[in-house]
VEXSEVO-889388 format. One record per residue: residue number from 1; residue in one letter; x, y, z of N, C-alpha, C, CB in turn. Coordinates in pm, 1 decimal. Glycine has a CB too. Example, Ala and Ser with C-alpha at 12.3 -4.5 7.8 and 13.67 -1.06 7.14 Angstrom:
2
 resi resn      n.u      n.v      n.w     ca.u     ca.v     ca.w      c.u      c.v      c.w     cb.u     cb.v     cb.w
    1    A   1319.0   -569.0    780.0   1230.0   -450.0    780.0   1320.0   -330.0    780.0   1130.8   -447.3    904.6
    2    S   1285.0   -225.0    708.0   1367.0   -106.0    714.0   1290.0      3.0    787.0   1408.4    -59.8    572.5
This chain:
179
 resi resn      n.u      n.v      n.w     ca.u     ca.v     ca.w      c.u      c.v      c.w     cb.u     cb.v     cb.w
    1    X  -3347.0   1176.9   -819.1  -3306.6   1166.0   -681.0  -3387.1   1268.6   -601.2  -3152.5   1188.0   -664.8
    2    X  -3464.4   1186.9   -508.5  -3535.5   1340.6   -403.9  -3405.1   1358.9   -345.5  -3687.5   1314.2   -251.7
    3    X  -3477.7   1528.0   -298.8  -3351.2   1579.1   -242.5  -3386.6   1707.4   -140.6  -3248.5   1625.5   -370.9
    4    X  -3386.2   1685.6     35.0  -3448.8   1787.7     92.4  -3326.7   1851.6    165.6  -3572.4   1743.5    181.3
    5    X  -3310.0   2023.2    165.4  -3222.0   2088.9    222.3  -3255.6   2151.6    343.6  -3179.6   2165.7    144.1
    6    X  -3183.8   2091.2    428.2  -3220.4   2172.0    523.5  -3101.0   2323.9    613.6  -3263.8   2050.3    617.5
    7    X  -3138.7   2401.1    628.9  -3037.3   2519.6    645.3  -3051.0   2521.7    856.2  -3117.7   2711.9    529.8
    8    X  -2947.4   2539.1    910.9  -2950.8   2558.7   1039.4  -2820.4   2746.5   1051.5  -2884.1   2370.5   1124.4
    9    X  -2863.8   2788.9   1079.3  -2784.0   2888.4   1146.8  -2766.0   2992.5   1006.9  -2626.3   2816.5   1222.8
   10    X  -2841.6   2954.3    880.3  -2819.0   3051.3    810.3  -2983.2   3049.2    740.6  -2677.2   3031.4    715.7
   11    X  -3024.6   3182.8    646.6  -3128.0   3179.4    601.7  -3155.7   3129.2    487.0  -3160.9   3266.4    608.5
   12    X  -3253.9   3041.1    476.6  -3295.5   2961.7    368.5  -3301.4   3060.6    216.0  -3448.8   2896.2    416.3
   13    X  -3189.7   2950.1    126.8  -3185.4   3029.8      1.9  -3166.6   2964.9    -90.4  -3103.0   3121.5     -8.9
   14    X  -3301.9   3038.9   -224.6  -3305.4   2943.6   -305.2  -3175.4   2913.8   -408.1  -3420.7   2968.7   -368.2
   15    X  -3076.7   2975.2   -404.8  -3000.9   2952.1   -506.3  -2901.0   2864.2   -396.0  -2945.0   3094.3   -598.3
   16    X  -2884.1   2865.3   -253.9  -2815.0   2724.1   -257.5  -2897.4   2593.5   -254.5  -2726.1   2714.0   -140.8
   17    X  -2999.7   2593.6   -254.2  -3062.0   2504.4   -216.9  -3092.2   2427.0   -410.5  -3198.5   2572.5   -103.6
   18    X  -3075.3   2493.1   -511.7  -3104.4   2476.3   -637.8  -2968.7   2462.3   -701.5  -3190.2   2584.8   -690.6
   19    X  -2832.9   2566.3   -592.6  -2731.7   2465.2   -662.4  -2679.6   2349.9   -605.1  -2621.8   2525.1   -695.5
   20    X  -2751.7   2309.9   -475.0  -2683.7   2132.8   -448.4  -2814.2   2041.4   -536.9  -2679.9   2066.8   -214.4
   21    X  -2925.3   2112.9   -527.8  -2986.3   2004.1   -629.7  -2944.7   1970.9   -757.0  -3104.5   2030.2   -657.0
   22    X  -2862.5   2088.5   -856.0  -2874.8   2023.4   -900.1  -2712.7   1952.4   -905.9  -2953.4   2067.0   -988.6
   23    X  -2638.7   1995.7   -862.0  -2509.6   1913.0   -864.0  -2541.2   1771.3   -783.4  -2378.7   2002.9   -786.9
   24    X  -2644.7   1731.0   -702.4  -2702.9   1579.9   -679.7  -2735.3   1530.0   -753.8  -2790.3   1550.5   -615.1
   25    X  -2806.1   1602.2   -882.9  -2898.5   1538.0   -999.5  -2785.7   1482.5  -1076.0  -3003.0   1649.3  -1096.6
   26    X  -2671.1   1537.8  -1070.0  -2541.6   1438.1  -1156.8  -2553.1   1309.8  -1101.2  -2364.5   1487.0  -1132.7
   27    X  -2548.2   1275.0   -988.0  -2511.3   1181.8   -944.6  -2601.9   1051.5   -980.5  -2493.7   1214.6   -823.3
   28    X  -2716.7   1083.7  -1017.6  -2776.3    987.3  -1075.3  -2749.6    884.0  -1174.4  -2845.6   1031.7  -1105.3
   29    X  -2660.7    929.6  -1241.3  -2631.9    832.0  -1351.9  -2532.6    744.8  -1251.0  -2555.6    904.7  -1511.1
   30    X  -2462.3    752.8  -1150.6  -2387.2    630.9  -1105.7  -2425.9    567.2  -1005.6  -2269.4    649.9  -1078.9
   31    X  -2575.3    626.1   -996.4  -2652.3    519.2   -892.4  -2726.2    434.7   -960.8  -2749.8    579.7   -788.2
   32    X  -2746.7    269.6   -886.2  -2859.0    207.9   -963.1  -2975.1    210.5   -902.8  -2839.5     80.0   -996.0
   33    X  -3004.8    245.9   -810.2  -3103.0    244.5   -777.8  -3173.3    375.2   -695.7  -3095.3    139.3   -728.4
   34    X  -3337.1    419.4   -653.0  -3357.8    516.4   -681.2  -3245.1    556.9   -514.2  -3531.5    548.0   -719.1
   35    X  -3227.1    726.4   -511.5  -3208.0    725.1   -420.1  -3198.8    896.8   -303.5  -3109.8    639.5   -450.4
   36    X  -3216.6    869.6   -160.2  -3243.2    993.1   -114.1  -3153.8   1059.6    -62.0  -3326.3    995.2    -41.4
   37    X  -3126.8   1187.4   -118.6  -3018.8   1266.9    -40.5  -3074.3   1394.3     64.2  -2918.0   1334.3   -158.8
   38    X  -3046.7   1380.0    189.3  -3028.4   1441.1    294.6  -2987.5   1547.9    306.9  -2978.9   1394.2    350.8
   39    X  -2975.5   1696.6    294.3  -2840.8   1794.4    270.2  -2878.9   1916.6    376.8  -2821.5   1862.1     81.2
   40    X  -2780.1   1919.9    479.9  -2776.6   2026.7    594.5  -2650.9   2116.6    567.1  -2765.6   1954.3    750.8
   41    X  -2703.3   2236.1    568.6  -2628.0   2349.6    564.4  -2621.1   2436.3    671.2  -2661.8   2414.3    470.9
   42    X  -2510.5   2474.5    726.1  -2480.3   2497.9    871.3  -2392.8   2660.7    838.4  -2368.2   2343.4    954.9
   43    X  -2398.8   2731.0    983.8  -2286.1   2780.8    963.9  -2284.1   2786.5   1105.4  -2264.8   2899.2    872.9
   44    X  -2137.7   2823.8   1167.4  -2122.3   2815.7   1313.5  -1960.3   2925.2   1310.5  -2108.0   2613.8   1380.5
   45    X  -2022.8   2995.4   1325.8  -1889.2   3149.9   1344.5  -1870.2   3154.5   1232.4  -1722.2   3146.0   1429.4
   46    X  -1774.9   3119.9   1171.8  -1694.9   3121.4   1024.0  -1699.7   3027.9    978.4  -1565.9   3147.4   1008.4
   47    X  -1722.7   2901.8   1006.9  -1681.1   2807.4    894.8  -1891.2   2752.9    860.9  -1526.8   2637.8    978.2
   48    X  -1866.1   2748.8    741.0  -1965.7   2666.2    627.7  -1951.9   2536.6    654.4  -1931.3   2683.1    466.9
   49    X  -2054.5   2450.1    699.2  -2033.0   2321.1    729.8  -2160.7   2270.3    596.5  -2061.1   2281.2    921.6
   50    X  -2091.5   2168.6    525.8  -2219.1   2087.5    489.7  -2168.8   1946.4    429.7  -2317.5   2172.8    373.1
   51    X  -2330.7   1881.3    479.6  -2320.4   1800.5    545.1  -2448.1   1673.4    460.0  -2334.0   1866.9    696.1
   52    X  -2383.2   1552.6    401.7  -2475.5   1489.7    310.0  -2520.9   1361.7    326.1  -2429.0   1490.2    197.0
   53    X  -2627.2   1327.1    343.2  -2654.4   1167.2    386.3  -2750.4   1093.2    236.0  -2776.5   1164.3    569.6
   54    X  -2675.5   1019.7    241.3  -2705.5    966.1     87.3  -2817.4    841.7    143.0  -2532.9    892.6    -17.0
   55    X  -2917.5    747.7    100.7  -2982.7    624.0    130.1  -3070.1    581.4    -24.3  -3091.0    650.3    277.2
   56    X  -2991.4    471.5     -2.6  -3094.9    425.9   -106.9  -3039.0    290.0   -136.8  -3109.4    525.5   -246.8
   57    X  -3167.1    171.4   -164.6  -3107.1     51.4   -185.5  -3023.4    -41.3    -72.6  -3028.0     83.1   -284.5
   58    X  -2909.2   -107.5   -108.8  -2843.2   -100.2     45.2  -2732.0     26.8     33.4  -2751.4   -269.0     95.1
   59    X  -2705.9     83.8    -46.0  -2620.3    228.6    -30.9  -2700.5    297.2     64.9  -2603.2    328.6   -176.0
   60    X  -2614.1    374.5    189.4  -2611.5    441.6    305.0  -2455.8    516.2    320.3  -2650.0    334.6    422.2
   61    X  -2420.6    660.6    266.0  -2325.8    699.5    232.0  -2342.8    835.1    319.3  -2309.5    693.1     86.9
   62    X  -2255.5    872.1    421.2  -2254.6   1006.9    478.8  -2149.0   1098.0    452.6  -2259.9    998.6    608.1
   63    X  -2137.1   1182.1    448.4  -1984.2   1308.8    377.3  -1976.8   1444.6    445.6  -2008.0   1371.3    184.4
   64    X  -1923.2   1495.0    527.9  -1940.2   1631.9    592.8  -1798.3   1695.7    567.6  -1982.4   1624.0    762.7
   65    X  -1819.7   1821.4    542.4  -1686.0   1909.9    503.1  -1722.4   2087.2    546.0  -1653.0   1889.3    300.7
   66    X  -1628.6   2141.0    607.3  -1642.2   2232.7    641.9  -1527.9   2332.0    547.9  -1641.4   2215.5    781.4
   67    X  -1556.4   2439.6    517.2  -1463.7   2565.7    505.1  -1532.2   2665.0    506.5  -1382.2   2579.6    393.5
   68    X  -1470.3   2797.6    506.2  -1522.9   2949.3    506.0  -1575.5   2965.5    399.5  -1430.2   3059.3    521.9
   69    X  -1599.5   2969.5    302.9  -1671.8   2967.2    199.1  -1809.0   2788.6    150.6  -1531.4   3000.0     92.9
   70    X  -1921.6   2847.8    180.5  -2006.7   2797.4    151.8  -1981.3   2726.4     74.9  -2079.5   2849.5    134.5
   71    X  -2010.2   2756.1    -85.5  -2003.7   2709.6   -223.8  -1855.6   2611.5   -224.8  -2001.3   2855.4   -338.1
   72    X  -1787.1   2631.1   -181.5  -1673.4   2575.0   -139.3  -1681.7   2403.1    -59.2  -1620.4   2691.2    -41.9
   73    X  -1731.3   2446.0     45.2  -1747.7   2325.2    135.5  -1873.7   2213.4     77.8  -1788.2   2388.8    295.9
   74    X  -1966.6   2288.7    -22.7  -2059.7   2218.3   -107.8  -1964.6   2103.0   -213.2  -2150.1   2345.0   -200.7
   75    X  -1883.3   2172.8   -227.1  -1794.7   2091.6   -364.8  -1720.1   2022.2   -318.7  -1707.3   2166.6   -467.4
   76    X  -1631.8   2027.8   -213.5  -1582.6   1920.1   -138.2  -1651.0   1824.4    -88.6  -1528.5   1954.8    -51.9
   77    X  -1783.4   1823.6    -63.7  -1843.6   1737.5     12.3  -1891.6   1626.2    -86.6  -1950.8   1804.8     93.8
   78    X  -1928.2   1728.3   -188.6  -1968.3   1624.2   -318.0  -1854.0   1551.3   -404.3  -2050.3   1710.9   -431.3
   79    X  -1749.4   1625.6   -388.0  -1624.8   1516.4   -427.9  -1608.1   1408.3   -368.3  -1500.1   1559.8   -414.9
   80    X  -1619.1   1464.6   -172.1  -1582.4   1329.9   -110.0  -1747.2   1222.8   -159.4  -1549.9   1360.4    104.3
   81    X  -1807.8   1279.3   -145.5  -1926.4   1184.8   -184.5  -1928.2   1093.7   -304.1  -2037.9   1262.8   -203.9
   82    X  -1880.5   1169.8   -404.9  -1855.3   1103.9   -532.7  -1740.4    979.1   -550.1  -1817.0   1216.9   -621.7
   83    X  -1645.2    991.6   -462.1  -1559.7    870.6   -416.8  -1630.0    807.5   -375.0  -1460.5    875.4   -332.6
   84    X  -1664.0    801.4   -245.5  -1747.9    688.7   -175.4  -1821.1    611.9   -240.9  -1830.3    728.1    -89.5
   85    X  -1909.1    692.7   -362.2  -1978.2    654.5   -442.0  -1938.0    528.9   -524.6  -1999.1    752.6   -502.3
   86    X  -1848.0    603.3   -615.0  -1737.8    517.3   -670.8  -1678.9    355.7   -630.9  -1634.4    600.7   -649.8
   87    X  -1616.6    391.5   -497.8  -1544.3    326.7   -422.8  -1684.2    155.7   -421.9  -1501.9    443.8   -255.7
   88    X  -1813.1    230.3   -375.9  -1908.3    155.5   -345.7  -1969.7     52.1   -426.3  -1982.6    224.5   -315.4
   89    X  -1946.7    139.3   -560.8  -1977.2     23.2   -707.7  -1857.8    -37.7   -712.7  -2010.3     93.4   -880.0
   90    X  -1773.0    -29.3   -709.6  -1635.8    -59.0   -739.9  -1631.1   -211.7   -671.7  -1521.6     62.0   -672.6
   91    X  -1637.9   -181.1   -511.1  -1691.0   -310.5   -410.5  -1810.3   -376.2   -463.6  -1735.1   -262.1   -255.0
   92    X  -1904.1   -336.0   -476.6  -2016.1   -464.7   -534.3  -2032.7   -516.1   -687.0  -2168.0   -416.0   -505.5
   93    X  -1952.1   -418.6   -763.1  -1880.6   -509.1   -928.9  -1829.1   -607.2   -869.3  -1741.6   -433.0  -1041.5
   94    X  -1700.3   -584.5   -743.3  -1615.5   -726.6   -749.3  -1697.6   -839.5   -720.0  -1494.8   -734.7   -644.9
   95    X  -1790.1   -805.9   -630.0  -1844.7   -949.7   -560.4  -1962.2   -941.7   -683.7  -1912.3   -948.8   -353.1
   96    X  -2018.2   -936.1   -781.1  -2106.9   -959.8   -837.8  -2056.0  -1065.9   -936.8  -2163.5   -847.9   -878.3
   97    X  -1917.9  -1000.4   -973.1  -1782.2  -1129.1  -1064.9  -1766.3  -1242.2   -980.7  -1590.0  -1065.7  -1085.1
   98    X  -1737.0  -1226.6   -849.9  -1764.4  -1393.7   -771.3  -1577.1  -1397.5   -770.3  -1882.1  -1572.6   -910.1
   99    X  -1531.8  -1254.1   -789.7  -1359.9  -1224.4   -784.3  -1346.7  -1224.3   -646.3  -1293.2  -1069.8   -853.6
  100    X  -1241.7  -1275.3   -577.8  -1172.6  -1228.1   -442.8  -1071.9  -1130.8   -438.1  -1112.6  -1331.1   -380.2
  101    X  -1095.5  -1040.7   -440.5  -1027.8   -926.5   -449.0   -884.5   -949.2   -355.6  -1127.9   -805.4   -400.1
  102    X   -942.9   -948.3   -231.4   -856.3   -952.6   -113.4   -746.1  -1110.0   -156.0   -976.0   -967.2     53.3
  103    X   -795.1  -1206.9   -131.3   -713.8  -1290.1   -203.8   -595.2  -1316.6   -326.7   -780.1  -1331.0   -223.5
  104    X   -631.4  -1208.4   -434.1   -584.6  -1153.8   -526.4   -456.9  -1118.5   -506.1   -652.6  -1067.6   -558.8
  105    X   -468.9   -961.1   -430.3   -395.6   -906.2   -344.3   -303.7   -972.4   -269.1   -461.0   -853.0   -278.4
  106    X   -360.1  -1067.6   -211.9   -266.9  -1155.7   -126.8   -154.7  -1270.5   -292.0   -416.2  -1289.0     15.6
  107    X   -194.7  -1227.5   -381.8   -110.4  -1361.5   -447.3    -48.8  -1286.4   -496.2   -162.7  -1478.7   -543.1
  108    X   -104.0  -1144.3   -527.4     41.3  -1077.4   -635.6     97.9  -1030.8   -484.6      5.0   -901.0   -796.2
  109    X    112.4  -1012.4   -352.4    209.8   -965.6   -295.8    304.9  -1089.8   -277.3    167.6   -892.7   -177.2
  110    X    228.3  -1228.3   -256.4    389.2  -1307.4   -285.4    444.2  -1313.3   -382.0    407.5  -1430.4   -269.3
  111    X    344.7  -1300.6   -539.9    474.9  -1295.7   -635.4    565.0  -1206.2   -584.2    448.9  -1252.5   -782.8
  112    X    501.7  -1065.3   -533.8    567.4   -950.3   -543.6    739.9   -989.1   -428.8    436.7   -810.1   -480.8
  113    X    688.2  -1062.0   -368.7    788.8  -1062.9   -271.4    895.7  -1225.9   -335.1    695.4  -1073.2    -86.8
  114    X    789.6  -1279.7   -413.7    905.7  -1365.8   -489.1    971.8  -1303.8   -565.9    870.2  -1471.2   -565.6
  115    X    952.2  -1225.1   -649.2   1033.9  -1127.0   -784.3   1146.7  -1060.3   -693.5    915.0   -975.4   -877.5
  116    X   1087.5  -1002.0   -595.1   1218.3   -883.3   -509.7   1351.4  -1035.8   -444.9   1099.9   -750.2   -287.8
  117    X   1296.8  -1147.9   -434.0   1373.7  -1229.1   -355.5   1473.1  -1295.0   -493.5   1268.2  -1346.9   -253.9
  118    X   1387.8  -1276.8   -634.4   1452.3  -1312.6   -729.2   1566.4  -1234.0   -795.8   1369.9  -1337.4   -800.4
  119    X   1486.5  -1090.7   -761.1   1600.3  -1022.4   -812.4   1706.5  -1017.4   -742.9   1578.3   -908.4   -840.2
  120    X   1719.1  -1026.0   -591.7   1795.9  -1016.3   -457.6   1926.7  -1118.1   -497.8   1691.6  -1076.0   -306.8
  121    X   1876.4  -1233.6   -541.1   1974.1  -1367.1   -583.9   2016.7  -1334.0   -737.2   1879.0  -1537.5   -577.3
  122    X   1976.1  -1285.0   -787.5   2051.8  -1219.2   -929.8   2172.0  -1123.0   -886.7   1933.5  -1115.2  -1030.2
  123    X   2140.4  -1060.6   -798.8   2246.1   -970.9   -764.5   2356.3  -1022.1   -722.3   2214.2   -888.4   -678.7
  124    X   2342.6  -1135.3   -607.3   2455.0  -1185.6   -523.0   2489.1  -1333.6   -657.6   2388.3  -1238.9   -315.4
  125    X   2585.6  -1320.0   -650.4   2674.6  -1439.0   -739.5   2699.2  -1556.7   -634.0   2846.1  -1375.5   -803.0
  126    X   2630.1  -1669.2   -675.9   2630.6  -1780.6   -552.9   2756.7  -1856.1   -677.0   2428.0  -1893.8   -497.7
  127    X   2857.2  -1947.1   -581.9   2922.7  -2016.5   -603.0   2952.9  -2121.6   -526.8   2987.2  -1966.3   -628.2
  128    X   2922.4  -2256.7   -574.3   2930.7  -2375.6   -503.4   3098.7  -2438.2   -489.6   2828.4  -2478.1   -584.1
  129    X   3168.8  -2464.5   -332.2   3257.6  -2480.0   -327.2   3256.6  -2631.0   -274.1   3308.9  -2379.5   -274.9
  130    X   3336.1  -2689.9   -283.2   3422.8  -2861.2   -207.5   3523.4  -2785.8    -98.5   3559.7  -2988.6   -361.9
  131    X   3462.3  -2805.5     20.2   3557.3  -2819.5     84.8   3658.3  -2894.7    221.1   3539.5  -2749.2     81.2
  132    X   3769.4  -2958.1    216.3   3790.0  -3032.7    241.4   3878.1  -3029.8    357.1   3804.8  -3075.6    154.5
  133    X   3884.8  -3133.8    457.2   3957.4  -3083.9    588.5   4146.4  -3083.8    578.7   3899.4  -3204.4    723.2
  134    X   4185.4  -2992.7    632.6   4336.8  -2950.5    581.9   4349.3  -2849.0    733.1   4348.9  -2844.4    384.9
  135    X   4481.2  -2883.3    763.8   4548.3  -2764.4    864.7   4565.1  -2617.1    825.6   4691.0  -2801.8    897.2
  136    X   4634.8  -2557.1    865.9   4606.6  -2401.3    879.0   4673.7  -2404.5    751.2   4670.2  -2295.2   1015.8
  137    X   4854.2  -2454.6    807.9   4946.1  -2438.5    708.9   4913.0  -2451.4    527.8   5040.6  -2538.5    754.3
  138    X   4841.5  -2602.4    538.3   4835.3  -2678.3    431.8   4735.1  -2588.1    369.4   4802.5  -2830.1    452.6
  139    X   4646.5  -2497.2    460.8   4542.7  -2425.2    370.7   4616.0  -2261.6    301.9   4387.1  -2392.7    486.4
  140    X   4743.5  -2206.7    381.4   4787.7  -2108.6    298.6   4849.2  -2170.4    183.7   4875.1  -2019.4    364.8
  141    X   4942.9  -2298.8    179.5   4992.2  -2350.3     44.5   4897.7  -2359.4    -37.7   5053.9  -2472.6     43.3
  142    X   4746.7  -2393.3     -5.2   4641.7  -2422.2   -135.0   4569.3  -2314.4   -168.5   4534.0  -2531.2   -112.5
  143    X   4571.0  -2175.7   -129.1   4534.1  -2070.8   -144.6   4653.5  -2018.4   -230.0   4496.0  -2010.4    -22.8
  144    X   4708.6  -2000.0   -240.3   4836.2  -1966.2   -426.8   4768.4  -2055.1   -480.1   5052.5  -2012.3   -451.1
  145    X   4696.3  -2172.6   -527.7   4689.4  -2236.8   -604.5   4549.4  -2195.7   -661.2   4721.6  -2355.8   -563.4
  146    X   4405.7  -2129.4   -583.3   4312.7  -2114.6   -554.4   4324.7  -1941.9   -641.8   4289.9  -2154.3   -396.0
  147    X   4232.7  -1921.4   -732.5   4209.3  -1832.4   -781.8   4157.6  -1765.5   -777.3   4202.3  -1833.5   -829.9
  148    X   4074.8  -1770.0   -650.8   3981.0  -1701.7   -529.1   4006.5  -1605.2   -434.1   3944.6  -1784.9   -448.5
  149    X   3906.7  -1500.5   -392.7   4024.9  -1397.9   -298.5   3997.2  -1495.9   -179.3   3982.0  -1189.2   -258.5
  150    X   3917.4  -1614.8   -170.9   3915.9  -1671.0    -32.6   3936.5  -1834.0    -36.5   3771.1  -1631.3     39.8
  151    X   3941.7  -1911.5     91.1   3956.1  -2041.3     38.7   3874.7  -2100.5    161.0   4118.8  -2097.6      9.2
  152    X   3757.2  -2203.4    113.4   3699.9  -2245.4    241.5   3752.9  -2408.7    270.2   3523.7  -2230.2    231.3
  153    X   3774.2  -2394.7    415.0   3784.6  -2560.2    424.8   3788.1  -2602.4    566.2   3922.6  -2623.1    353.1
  154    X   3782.3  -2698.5    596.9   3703.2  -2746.1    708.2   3875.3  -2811.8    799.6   3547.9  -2891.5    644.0
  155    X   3907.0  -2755.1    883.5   3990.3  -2734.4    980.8   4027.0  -2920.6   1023.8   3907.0  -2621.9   1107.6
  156    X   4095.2  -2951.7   1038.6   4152.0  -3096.3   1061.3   4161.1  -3077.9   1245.8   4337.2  -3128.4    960.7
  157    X   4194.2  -2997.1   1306.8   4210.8  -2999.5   1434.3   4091.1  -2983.4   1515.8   4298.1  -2912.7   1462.7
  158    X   3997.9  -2895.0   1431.3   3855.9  -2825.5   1494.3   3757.4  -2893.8   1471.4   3812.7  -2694.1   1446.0
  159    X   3757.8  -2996.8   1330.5   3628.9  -2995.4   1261.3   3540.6  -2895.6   1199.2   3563.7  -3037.4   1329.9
  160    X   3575.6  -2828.9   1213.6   3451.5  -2669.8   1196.8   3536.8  -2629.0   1058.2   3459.4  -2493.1   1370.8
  161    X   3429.6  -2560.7   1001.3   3429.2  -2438.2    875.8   3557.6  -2312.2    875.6   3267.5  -2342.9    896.6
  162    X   3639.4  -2309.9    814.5   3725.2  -2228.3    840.0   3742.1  -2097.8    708.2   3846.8  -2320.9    868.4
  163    X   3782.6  -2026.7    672.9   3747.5  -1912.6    577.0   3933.2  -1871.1    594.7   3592.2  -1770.2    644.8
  164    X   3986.4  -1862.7    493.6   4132.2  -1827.3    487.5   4107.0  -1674.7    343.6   4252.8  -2013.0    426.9
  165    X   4187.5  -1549.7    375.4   4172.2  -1491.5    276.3   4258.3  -1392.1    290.2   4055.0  -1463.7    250.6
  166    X   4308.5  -1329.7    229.6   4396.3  -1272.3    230.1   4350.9  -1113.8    213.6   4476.7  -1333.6    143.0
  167    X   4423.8  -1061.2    300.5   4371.2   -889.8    376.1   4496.4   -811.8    289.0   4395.0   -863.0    615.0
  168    X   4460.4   -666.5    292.7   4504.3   -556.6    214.6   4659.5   -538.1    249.1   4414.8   -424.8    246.3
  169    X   4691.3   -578.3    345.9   4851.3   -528.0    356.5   4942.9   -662.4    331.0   4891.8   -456.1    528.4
  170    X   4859.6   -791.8    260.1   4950.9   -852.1    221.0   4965.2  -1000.0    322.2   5064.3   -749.2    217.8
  171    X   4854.5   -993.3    411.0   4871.6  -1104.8    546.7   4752.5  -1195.5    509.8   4850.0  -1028.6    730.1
  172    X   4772.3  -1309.5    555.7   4629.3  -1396.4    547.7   4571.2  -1366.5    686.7   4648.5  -1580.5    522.4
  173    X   4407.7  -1359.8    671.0   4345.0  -1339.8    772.1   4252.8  -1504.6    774.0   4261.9  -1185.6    757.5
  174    X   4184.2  -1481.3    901.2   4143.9  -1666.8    909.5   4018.4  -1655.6    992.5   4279.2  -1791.7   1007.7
  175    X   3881.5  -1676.8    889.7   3777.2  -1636.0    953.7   3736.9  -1820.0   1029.5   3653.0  -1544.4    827.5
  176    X   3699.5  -1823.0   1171.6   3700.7  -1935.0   1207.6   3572.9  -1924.4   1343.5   3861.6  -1976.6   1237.9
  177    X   3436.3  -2012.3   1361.8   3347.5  -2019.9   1396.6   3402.6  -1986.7   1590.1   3282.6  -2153.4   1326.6
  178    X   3347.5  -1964.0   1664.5   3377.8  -1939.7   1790.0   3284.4  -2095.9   1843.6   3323.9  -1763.7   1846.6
  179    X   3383.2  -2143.9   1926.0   3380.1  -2291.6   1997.1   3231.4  -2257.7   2114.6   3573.8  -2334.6   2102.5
């Protein structure tokens, strides 16, 4: 990998300039092709800025990191660089497989959201009822008979859905649709 340093606001020195080379020269093995790194070293009051422009191939990768310590902001920059890096093969493996990644993604989130909707209905106990039209009265006599804390049935005077069940102090309560 060529590799030219350039220093702004501090004096040119060979031991940083020999330790980003050679911590760039790692990077070679996860490039495929040849490639040029850019490297500006700054300082501006206190903070160590540096700053990396990667080119090569269609890879075009930039990374800037600042802290008070030089040697410091060198290693961050090359971490973040080394992601990008990463990240970059990572993206052109998929499309070289002819995989849709994004698509993918999109099918395990509906399983994902079918499984949560599956487990959702595992939880709640569905029970299929008959129910049949009867007056108020006729529906507390068939509720003793009903082994249910509730009894549904469809109102003879209203037509509508009616819900009969019996509340904590011993009274039937009477859940019934608003007209």
């Amino acid at each position: 990998m060529q590799t030219s340093v350039t220093f702004k606001n501090i004096n040119p020195s060979k031991h940083f300039r020999s330790y980003v080379q050679d911590k760039l020269s790692r990077f070679d093995r996860l490039l495929d092709t040849p490639s040029e790194a850019s490297v500006v070293l700054s300082v501006e009051k206190l903070r160590h800025i540096a700053e990396i422009n990667l080119a090569g191939g269609k890879l075009n990768i930039n990374a800037k990191e600042e802290n008070s310590d030089m040697h410091a902001a060198i290693d961050l920059v090359l971490d973040k660089l080394k992601k990008q890096i990463k990240k970059h093969k990572q993206k052109t493996r998929g499309h070289r497989n002819g995989s849709k990644k994004s698509l993918k993604d999109e099918n395990i989130i509906t399983q994902d959201a079918a499984h949560t909707a599956d487990e959702v209905l595992n939880q709640v106990r569905v029970q299929n009822i008959e129910y049949k039209p009867m007056d108020v009265e006729e529906a507390v006599m068939q509720f003793d008979l009903v082994s249910n804390h509730f009894l549904v049935f469809t109102n003879a005077k209203t037509d509508r859905v009616n819900v009969l069940y019996r509340r904590k102090n011993g009274d039937f309560g009477l859940i019934q649709p608003n007209s």
